[in-house]
C-alpha positions in Angstrom: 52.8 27.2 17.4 49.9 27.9 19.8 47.9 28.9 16.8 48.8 26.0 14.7 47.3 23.6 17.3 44.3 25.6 18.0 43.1 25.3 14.3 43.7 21.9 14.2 41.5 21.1 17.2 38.8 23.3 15.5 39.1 21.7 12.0 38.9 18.7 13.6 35.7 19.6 15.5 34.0 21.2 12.8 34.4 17.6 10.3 33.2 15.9 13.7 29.8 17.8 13.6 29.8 17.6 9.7 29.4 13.6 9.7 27.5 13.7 13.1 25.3 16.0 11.0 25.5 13.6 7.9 24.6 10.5 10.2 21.6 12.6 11.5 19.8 12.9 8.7 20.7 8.9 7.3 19.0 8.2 10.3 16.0 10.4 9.7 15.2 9.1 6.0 15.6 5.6 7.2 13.0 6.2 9.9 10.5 7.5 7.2 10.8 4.9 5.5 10.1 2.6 7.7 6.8 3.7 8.6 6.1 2.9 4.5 8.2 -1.0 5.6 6.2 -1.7 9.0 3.7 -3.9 7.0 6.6 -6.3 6.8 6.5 -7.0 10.3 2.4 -6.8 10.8 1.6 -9.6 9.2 4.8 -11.6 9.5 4.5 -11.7 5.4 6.9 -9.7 3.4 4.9 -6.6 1.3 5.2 -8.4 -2.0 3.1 -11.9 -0.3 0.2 -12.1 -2.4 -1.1 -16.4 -2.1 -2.9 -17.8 -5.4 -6.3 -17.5 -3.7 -5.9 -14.0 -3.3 -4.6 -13.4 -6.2 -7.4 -15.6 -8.7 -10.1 -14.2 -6.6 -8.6 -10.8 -7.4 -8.8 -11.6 -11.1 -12.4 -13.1 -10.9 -12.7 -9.7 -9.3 -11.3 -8.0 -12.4 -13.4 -9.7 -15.1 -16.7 -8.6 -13.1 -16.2 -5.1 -12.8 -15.0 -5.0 -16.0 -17.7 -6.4 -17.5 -20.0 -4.1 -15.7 -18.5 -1.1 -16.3 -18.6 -2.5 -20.2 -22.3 -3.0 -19.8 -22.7 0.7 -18.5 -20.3 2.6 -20.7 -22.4 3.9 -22.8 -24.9 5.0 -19.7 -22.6 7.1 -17.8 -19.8 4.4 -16.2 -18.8 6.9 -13.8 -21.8 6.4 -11.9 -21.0 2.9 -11.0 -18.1 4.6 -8.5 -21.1 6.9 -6.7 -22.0 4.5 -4.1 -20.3 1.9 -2.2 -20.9 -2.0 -3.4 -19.4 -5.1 -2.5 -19.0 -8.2 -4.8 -18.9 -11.5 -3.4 -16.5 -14.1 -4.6 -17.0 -17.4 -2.4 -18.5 -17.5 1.2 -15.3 -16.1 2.4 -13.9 -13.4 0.1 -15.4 -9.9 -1.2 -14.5 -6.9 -2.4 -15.8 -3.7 -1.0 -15.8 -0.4 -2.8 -16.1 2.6 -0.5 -17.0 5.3 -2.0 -16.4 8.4 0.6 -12.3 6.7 0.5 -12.6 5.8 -3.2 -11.1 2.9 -2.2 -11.3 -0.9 -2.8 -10.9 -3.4 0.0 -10.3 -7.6 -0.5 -11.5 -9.6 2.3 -10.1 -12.8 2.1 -9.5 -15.8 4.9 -6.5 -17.4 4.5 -5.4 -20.8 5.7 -5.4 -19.9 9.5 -8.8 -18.4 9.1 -7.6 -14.5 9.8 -9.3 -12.2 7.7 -6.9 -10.1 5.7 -8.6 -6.8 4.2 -5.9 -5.7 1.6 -6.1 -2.1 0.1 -6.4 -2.6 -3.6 -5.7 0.5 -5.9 -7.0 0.7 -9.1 -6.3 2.0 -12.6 -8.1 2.5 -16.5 -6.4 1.2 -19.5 -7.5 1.0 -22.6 -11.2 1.0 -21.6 -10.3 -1.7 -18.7 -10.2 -1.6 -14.8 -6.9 -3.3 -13.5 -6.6 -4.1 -10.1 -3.6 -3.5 -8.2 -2.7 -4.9 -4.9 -0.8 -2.7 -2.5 1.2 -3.7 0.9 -1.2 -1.7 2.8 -3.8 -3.3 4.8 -6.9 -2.3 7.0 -6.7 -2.5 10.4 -10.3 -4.5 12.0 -10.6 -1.3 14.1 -10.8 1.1 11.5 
């Protein structure tokens, strides 16, 4: 009888620790991936929030760089990624290439006049630049 109770107690235990174990490491992958979420709460804008001015200067964007790197295909287009270079849209939007990142930034002010610099990733298809926007943005101390 002594026994009996005894390995109860420690069956018991051991399915404790198990889920206490389990809840652990819930816990942990929900924490990582909220460091990917925080932008959610930085800009009081969900991830996705992409406004029509951001998103036609984006595509006015597009349809320059494209037709640049059209004009130097045939001289060596890589070259045009070599050095940093900004394209201005209106008197309050850009984008900035960097070259040492090999990343694009948009600048653009929205209604409030905050400047917003969005990380924009980019990709070739079928002889074409397409913009992406991503949910990352650039901090003005960086």
């Amino acid at each position: 009888m002594y026994l009996k109770k005894r390995g109860t107690v420690l069956i018991s235990t051991i399915i404790i620790l198990a889920l206490m174990t389990t809840l652990g490491c819930l816990i942990f992958e929900m924490m990582r991936n909220n460091n990917e979420l925080r932008s959610v709460y930085e800009f009081d804008k969900d991830i996705y929030d992409l406004d029509k001015d951001e998103e036609e200067i984006l595509y006015k964007c597009m349809q320059e760089l494209n037709d640049k790197y059209k004009e130097n295909q045939l001289n060596e287009a890589e070259s045009m990624f070599l050095n940093d270079f900004d394209i201005e849209i209106d008197d309050d939007s850009s984008l900035n290439y960097k070259a040492q990142d090999d990343k694009f930034f948009l600048n653009t002010k929205n209604r409030n006049d905050r400047i917003r610099k969005r990380e924009i990733s980019y990709i070739f298809k079928k002889d074409e630049m397409i913009l992406i926007p991503t949910y990352k943005f650039m901090n003005e101390d960086e």
